[in-house]
C-alpha positions as CSV (number, residue, x, y, z in Angstrom):
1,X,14.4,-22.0,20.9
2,X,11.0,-21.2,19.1
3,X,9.8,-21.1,15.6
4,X,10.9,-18.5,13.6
5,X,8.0,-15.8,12.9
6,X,6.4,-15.9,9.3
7,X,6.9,-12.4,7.7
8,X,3.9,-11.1,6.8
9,X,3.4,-8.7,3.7
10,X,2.3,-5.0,5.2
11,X,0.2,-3.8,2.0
12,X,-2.7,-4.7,-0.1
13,X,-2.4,-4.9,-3.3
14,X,-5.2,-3.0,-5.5
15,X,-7.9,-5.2,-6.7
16,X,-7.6,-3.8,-10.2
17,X,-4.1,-4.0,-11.0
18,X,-4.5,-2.3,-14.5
19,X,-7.2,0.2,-14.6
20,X,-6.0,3.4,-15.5
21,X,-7.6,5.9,-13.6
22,X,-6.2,4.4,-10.5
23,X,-2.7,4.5,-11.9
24,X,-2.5,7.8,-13.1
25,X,-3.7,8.9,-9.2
26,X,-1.1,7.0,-7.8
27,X,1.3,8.0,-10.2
28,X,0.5,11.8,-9.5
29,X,0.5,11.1,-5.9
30,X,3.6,9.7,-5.8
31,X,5.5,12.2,-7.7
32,X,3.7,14.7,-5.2
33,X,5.0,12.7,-2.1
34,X,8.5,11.9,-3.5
35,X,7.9,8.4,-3.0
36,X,10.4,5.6,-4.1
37,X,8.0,3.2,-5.4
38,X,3.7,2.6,-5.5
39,X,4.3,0.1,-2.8
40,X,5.4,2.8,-0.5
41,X,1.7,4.3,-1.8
42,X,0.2,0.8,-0.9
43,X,1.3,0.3,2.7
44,X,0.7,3.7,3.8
45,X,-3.1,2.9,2.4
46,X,-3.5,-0.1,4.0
47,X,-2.6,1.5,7.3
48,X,-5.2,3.7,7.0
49,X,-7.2,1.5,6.5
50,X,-6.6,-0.7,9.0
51,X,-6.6,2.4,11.6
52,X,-10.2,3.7,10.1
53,X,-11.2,-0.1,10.5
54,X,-10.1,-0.3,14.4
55,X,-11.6,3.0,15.4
């Protein structure tokens, strides 16, 4: 029948997990967004990203 498909994480995680500038950006842009979580933050990034990357 096939191998199942390996699931794949969709975001990247920052490369500095705890510097505060970038936190307090994110933070602001999430309240700003009315997202759920930084992850939401995260993957919409790394779409960018990956669009910008492509073109």
């Amino acid at each position: 029948m096939g191998d199942p498909k390996r699931i794949r994480r969709k975001f990247d995680k920052p490369k500095t997990m705890w510097s505060k500038d970038r936190i307090e950006t994110e933070h602001a842009l999430k309240e700003k967004y009315g997202l759920k979580n930084l992850r939401e933050l995260w993957q919409a990034t790394t779409e960018v990203s990956r669009i910008r990357r492509n073109v």
